[in-house]
Backbone atoms as SQL, in Angstrom:
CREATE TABLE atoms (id INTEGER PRIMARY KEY, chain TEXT, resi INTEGER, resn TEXT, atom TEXT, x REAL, y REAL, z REAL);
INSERT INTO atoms VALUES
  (1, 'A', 1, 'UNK', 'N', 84.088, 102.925, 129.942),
  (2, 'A', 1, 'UNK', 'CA', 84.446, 103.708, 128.778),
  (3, 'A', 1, 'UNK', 'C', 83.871, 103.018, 127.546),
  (4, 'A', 2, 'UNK', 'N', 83.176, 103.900, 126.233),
  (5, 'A', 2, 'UNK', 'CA', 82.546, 103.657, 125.238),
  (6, 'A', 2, 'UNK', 'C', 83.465, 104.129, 124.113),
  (7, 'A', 3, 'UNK', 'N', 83.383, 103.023, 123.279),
  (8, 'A', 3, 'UNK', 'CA', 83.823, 103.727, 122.240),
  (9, 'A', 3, 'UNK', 'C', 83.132, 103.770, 121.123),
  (10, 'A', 4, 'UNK', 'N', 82.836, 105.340, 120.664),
  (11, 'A', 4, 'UNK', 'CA', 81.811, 105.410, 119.748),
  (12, 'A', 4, 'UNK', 'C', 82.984, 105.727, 118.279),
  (13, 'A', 5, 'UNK', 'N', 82.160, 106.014, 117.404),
  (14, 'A', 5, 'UNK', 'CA', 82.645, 106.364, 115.736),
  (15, 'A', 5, 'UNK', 'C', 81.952, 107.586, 115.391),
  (16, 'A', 6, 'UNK', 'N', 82.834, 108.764, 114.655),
  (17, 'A', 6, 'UNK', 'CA', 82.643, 109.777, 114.453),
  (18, 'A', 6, 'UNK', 'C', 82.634, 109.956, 113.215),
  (19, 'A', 7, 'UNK', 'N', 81.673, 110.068, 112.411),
  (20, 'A', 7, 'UNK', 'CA', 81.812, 109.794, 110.683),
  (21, 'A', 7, 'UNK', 'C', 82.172, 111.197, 110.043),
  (22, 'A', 8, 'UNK', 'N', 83.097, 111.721, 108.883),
  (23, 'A', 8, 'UNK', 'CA', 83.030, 112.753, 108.339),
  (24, 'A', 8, 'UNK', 'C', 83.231, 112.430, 107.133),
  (25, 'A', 9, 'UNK', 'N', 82.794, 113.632, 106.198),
  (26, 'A', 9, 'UNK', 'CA', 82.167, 113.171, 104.692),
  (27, 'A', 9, 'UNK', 'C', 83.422, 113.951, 104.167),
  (28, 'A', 10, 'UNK', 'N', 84.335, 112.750, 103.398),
  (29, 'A', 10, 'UNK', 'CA', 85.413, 113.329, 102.648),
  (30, 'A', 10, 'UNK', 'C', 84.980, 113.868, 101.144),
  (31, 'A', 11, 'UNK', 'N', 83.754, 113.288, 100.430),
  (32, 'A', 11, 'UNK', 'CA', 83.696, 113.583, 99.228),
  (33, 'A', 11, 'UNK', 'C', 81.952, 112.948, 98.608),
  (34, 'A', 12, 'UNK', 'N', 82.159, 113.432, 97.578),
  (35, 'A', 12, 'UNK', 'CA', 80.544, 112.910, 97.146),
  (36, 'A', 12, 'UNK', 'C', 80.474, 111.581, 96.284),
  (37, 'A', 13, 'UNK', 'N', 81.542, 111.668, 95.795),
  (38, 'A', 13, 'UNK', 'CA', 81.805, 109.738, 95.098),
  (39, 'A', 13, 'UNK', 'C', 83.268, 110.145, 94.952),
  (40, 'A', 14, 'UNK', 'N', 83.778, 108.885, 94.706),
  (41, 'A', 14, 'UNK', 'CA', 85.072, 108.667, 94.087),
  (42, 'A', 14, 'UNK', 'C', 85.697, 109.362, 93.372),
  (43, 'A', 15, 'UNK', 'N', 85.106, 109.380, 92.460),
  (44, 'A', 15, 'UNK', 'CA', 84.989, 110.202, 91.129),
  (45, 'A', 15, 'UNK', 'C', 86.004, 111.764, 91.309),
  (46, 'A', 16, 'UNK', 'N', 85.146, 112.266, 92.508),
  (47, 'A', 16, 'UNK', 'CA', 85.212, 113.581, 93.097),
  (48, 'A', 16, 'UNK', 'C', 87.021, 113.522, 93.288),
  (49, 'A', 17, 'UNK', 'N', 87.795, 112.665, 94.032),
  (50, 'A', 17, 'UNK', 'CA', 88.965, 112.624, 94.510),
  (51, 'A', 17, 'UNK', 'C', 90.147, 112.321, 93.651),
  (52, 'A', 18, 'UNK', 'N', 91.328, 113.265, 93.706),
  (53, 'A', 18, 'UNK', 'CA', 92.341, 112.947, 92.630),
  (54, 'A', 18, 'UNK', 'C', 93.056, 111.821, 92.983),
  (55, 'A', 19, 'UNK', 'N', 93.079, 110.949, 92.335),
  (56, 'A', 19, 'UNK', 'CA', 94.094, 109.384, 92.551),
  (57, 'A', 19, 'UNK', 'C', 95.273, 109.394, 91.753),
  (58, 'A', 20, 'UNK', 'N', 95.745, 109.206, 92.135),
  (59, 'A', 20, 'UNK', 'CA', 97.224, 108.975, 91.674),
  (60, 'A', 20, 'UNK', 'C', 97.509, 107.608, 91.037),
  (61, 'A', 21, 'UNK', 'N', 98.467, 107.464, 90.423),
  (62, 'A', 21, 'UNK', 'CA', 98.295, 106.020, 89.381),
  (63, 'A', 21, 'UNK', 'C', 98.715, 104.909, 90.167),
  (64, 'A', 22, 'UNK', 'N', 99.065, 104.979, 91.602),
  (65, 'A', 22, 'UNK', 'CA', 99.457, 104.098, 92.763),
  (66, 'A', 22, 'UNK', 'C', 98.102, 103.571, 93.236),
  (67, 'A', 23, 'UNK', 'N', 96.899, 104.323, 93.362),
  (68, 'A', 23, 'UNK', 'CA', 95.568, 103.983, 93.256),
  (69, 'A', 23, 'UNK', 'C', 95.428, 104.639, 95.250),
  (70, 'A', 24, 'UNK', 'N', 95.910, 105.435, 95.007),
  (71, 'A', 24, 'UNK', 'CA', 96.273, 106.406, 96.643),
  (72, 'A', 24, 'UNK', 'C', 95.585, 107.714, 95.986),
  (73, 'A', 25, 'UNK', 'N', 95.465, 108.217, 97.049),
  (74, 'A', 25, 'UNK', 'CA', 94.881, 109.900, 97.090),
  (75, 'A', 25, 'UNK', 'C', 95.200, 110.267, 98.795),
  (76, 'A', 26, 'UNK', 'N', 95.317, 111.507, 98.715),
  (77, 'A', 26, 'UNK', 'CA', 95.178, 112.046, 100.066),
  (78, 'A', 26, 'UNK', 'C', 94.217, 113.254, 100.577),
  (79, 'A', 27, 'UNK', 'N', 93.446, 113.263, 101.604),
  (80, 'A', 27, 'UNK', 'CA', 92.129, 114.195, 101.929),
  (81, 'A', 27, 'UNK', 'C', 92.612, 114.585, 103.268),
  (82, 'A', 28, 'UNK', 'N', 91.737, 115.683, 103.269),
  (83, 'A', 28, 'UNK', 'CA', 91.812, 116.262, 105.119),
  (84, 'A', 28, 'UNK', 'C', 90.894, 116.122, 105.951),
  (85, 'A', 29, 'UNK', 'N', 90.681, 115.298, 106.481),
  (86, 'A', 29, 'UNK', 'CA', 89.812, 115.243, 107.572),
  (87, 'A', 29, 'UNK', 'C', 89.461, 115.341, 109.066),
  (88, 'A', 30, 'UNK', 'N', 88.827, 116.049, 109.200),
  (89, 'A', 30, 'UNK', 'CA', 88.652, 116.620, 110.588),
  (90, 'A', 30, 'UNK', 'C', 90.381, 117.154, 110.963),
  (91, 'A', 31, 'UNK', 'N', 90.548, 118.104, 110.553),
  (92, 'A', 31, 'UNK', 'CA', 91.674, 118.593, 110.789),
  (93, 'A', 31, 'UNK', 'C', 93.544, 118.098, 110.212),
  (94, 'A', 32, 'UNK', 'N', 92.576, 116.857, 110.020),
  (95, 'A', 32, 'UNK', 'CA', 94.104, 115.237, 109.606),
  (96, 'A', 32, 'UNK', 'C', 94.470, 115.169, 108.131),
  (97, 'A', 33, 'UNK', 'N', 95.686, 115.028, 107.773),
  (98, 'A', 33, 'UNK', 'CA', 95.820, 114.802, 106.617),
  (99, 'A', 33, 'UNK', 'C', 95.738, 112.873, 106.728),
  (100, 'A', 34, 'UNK', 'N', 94.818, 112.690, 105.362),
  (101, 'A', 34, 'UNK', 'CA', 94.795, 110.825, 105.881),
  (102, 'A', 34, 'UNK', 'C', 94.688, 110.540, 104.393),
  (103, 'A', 35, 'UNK', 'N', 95.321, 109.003, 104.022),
  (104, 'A', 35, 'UNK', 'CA', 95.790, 108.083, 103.305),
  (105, 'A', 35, 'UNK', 'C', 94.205, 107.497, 102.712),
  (106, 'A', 36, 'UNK', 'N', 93.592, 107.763, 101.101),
  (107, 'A', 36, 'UNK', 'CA', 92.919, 106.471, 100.778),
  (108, 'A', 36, 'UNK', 'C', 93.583, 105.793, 100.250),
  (109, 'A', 37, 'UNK', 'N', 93.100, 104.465, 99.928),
  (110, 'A', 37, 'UNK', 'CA', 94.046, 103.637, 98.785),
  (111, 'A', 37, 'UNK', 'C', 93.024, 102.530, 98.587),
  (112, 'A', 38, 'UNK', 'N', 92.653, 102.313, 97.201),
  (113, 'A', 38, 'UNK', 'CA', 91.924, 101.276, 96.471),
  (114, 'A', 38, 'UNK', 'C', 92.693, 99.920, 96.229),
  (115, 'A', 39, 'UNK', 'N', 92.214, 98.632, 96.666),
  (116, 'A', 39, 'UNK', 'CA', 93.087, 97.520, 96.242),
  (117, 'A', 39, 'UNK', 'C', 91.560, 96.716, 96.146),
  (118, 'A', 40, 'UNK', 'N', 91.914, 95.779, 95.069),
  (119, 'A', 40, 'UNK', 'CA', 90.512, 94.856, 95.254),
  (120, 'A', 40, 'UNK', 'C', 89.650, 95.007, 95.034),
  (121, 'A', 41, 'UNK', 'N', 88.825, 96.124, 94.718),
  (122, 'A', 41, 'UNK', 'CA', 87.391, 96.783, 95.079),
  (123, 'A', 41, 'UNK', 'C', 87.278, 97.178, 96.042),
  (124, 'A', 42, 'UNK', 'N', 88.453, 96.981, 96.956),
  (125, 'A', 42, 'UNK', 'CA', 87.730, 97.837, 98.518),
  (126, 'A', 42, 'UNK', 'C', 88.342, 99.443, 98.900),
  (127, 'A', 43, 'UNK', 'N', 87.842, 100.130, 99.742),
  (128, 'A', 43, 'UNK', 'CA', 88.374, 101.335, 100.192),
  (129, 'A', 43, 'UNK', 'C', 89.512, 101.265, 101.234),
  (130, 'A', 44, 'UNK', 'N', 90.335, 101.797, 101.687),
  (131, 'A', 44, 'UNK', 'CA', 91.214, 101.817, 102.690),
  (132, 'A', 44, 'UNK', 'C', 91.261, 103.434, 103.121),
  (133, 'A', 45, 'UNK', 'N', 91.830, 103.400, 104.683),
  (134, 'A', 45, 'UNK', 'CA', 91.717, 104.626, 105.187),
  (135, 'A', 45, 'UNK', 'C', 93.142, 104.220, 105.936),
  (136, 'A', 46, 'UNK', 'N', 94.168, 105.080, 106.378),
  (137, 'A', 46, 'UNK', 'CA', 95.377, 104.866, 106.892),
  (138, 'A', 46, 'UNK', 'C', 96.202, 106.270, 107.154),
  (139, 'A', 47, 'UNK', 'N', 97.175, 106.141, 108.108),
  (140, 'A', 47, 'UNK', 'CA', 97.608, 107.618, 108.317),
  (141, 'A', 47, 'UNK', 'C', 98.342, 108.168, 107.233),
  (142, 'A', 48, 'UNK', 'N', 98.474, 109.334, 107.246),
  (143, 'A', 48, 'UNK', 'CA', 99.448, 109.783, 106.338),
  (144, 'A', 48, 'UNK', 'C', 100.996, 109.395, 106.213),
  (145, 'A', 49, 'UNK', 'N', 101.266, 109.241, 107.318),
  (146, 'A', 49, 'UNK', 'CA', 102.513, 109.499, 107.222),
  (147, 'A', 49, 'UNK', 'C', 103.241, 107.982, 108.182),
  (148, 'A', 50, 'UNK', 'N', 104.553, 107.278, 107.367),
  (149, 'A', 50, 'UNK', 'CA', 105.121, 105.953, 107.931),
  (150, 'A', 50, 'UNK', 'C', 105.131, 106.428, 109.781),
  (151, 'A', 51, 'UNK', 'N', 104.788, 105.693, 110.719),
  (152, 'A', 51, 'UNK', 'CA', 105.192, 105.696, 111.994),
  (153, 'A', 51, 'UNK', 'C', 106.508, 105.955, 112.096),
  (154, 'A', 52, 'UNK', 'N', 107.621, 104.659, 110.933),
  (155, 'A', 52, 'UNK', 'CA', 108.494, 104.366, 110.814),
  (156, 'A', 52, 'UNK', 'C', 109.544, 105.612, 111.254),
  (157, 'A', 53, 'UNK', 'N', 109.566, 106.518, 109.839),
  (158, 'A', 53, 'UNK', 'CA', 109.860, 107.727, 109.523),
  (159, 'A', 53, 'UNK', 'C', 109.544, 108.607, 109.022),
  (160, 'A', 54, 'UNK', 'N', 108.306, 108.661, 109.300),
  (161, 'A', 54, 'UNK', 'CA', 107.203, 109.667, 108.311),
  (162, 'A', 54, 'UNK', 'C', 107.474, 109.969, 106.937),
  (163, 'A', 55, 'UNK', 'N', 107.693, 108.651, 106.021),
  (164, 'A', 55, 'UNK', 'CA', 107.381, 108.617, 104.800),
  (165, 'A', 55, 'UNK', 'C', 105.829, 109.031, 104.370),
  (166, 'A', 56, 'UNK', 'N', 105.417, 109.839, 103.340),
  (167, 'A', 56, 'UNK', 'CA', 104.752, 110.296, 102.800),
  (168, 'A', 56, 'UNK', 'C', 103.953, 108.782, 102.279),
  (169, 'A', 57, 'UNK', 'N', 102.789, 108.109, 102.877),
  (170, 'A', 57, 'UNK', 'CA', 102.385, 106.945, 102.642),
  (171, 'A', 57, 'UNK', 'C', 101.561, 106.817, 100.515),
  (172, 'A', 58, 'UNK', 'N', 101.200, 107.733, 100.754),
  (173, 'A', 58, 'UNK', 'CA', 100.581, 108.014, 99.410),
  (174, 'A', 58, 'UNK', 'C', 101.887, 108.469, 98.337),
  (175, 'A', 59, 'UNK', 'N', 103.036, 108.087, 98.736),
  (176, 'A', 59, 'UNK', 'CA', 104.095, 108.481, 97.419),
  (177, 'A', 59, 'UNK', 'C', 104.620, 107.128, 97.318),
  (178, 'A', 60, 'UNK', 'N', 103.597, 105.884, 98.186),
  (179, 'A', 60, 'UNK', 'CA', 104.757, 104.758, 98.289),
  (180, 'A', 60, 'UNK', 'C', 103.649, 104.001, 96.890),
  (181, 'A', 61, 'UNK', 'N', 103.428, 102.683, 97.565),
  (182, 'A', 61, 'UNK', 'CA', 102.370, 101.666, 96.390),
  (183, 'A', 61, 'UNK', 'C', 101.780, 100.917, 97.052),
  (184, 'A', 62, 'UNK', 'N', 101.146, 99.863, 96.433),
  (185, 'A', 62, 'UNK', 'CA', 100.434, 99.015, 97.525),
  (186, 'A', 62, 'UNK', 'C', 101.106, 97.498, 96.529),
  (187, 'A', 63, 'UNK', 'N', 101.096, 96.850, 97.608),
  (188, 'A', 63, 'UNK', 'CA', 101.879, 95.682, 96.641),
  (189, 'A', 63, 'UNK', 'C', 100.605, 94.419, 96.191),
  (190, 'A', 64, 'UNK', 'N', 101.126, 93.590, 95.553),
  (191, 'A', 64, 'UNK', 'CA', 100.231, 92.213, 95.501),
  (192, 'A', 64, 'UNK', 'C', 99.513, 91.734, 96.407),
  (193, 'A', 65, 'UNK', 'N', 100.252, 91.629, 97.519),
  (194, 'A', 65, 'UNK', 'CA', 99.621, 91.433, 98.767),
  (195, 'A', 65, 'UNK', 'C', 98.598, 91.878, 99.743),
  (196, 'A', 66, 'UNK', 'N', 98.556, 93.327, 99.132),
  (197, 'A', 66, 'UNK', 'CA', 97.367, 94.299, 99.663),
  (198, 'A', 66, 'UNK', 'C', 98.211, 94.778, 101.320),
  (199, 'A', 67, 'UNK', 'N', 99.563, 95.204, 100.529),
  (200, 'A', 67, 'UNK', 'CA', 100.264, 95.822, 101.387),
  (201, 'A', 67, 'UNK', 'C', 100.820, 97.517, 101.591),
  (202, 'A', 68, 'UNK', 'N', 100.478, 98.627, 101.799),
  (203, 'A', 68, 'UNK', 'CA', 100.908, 99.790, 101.928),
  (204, 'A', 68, 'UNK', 'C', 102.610, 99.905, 101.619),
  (205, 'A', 69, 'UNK', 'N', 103.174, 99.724, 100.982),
  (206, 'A', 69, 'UNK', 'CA', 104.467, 100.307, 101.172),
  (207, 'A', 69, 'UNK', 'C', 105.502, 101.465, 101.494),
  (208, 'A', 70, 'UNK', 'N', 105.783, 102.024, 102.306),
  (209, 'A', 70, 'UNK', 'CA', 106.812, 103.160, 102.338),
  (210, 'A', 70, 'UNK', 'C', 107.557, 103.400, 101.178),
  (211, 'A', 71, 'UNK', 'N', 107.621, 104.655, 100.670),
  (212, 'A', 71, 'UNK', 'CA', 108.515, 104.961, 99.874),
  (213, 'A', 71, 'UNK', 'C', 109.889, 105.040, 100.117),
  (214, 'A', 72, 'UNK', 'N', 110.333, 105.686, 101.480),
  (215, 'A', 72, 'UNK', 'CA', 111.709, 106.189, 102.023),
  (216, 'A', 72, 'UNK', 'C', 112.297, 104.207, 102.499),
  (217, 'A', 73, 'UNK', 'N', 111.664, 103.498, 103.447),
  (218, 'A', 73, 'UNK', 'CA', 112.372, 102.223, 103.895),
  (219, 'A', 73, 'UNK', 'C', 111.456, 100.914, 103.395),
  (220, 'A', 74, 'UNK', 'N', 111.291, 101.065, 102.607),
  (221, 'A', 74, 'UNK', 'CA', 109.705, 99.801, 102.184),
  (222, 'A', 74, 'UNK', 'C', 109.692, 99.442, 103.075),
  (223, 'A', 75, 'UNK', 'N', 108.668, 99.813, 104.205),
  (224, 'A', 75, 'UNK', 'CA', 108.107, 99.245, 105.201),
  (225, 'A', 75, 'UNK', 'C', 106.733, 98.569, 104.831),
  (226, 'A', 76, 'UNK', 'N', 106.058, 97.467, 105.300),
  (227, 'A', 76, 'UNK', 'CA', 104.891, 97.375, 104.627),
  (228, 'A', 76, 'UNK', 'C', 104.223, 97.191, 105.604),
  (229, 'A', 77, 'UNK', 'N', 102.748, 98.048, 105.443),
  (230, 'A', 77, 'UNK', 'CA', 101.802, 97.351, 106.539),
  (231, 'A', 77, 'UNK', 'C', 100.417, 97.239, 105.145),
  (232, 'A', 78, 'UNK', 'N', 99.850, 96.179, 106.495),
  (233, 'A', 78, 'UNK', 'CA', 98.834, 95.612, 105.780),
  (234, 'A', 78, 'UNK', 'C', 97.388, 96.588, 105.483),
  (235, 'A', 79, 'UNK', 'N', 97.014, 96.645, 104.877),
  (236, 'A', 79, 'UNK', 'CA', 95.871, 97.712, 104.775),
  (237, 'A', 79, 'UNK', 'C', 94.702, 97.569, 105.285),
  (238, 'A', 80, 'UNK', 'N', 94.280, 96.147, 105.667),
  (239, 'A', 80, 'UNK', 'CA', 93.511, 95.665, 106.862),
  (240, 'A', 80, 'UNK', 'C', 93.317, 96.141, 108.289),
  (241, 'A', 81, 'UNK', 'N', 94.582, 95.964, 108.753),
  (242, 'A', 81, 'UNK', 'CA', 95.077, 96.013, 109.966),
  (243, 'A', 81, 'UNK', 'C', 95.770, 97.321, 110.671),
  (244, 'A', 82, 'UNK', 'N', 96.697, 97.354, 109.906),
  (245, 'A', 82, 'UNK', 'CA', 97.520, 98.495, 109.398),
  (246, 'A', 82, 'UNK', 'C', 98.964, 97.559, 110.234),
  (247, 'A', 83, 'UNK', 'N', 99.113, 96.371, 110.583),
  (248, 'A', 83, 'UNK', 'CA', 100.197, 95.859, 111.301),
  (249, 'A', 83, 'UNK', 'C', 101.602, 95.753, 110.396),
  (250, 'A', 84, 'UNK', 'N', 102.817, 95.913, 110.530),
  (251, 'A', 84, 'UNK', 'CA', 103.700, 95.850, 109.636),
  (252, 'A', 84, 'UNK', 'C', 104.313, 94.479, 109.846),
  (253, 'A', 85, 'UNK', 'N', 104.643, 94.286, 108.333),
  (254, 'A', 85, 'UNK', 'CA', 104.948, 93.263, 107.750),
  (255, 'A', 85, 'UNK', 'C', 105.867, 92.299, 109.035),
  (256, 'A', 86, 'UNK', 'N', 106.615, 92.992, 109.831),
  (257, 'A', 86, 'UNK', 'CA', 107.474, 92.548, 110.962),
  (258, 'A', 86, 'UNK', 'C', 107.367, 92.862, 111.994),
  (259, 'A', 87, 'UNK', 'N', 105.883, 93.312, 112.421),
  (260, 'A', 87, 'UNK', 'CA', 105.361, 92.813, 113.560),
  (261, 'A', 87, 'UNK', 'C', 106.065, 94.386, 114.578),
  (262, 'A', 88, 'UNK', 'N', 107.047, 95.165, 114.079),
  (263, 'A', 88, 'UNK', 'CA', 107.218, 95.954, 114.704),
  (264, 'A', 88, 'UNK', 'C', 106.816, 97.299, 115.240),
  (265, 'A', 89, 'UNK', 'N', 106.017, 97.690, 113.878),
  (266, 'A', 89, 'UNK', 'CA', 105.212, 99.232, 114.358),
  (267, 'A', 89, 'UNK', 'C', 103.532, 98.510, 113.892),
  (268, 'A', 90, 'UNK', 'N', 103.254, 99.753, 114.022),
  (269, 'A', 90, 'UNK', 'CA', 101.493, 99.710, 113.336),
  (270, 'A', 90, 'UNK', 'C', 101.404, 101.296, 112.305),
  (271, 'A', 91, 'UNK', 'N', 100.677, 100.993, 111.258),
  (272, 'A', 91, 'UNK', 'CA', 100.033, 102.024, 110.872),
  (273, 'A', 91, 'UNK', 'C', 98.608, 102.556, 111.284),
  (274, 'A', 92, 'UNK', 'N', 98.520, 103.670, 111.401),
  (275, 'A', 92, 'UNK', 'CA', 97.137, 104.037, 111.823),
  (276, 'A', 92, 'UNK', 'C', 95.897, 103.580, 111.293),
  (277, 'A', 93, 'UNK', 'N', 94.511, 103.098, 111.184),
  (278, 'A', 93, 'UNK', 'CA', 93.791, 102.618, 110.171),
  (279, 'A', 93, 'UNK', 'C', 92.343, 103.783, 110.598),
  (280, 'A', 94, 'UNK', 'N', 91.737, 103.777, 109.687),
  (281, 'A', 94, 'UNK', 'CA', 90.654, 104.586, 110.029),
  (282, 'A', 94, 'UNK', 'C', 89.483, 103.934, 109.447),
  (283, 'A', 95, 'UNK', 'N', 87.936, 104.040, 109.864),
  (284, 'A', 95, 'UNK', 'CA', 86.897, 103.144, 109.126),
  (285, 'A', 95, 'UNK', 'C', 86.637, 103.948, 108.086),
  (286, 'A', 96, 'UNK', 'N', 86.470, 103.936, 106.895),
  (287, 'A', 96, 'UNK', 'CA', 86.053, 104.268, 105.657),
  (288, 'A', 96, 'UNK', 'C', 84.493, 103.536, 105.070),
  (289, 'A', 97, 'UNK', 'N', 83.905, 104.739, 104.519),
  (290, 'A', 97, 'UNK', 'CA', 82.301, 103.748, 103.890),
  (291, 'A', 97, 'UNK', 'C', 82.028, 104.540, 102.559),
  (292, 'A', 98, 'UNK', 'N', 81.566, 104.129, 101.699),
  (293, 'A', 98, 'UNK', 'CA', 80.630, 104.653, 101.088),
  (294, 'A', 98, 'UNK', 'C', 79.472, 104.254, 100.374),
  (295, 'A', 99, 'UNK', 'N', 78.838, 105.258, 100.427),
  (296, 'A', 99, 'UNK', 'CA', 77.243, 104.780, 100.314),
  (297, 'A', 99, 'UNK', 'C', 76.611, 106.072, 99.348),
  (298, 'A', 100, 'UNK', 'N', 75.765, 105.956, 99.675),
  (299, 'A', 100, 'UNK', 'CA', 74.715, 106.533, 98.311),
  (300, 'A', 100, 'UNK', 'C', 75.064, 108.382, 99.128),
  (301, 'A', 101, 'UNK', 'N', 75.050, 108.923, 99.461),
  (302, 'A', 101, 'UNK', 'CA', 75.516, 110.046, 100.687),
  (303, 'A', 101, 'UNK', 'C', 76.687, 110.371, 100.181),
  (304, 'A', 102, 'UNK', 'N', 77.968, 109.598, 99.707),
  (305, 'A', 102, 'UNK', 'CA', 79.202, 109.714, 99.459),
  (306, 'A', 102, 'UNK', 'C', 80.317, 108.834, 100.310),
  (307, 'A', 103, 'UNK', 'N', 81.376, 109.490, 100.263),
  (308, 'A', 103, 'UNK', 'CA', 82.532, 108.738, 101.384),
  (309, 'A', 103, 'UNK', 'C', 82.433, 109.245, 102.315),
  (310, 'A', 104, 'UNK', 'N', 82.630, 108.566, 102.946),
  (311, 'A', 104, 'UNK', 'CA', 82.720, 109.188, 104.957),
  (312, 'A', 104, 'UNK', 'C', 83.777, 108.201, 105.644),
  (313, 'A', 105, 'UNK', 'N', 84.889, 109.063, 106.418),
  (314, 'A', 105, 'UNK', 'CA', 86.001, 108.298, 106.998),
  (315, 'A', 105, 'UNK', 'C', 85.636, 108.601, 108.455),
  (316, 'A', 106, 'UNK', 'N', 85.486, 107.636, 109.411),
  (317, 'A', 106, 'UNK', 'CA', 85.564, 107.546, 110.694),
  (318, 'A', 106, 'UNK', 'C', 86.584, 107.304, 111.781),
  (319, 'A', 107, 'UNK', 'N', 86.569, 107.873, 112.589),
  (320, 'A', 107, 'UNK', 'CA', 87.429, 108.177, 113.543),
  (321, 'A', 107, 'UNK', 'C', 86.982, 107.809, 114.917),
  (322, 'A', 108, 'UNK', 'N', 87.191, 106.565, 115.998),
  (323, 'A', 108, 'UNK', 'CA', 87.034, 106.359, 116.747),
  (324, 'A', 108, 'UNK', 'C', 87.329, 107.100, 118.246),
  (325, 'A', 109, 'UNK', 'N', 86.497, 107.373, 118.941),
  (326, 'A', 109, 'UNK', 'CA', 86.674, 108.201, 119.786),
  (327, 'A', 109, 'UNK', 'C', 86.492, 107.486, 121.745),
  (328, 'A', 110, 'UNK', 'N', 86.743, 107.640, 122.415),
  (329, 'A', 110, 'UNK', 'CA', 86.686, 107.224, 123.937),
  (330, 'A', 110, 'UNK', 'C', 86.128, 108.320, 124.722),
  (331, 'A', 111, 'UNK', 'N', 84.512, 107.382, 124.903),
  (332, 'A', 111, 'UNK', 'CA', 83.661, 108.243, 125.739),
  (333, 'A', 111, 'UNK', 'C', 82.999, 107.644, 126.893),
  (334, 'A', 112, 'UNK', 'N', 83.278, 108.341, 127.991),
  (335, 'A', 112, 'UNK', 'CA', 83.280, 108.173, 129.051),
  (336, 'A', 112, 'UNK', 'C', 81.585, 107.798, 129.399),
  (337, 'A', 113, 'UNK', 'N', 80.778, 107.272, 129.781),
  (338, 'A', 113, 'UNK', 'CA', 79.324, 107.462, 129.940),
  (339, 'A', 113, 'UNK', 'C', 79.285, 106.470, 131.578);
């Protein structure tokens, strides 16, 4: 089994996407509602919604730490990883790029060859 990456083009720059003053936005891709979030200079890609209790991830913040927070239980996962702060759930993570083309969020897929 292979696992390849499936790229889809959320937008044409940054610019293009409404952010919220949490430095979050939310897009649809390939069918998914999914999580950006700016910390650092870098991009992040993450599920929408807490594993936890499907807190609305983009109504929470991202902390000092370059941590996702839940709004409903401050759960935190890391925006790296997507591992929570206590080791107990995971958040989803997705590959994110952008380049001269625009943003494109990827989605890993399992292919049989």
């Amino acid at each position: 089994m292979k696992k390849e990456t499936s790229w889809f083009k959320v937008a044409l720059s940054l610019n293009e996407l409404l952010w919220q003053p949490n430095n979050m936005t939310v897009v649809e891709v390939n069918g998914k509602k999914i999580t950006i979030a700016k910390f650092n200079n870098e991009l992040f890609a993450f599920a929408y919604k807490c594993p936890h209790a499907g807190g609305v991830m983009a109504e929470g913040f991202i902390d000092s730490l370059g941590n996702a927070v839940c709004p409903l239980h401050r759960y935190k996962f890391s925006l790296k990883t997507g591992r929570n702060s206590t080791g107990e759930e995971y958040l989803k993570t997705y590959f994110i790029k952008l380049n001269e083309d625009g943003l494109f969020v990827g989605f890993e897929e399992n292919k049989w060859f």
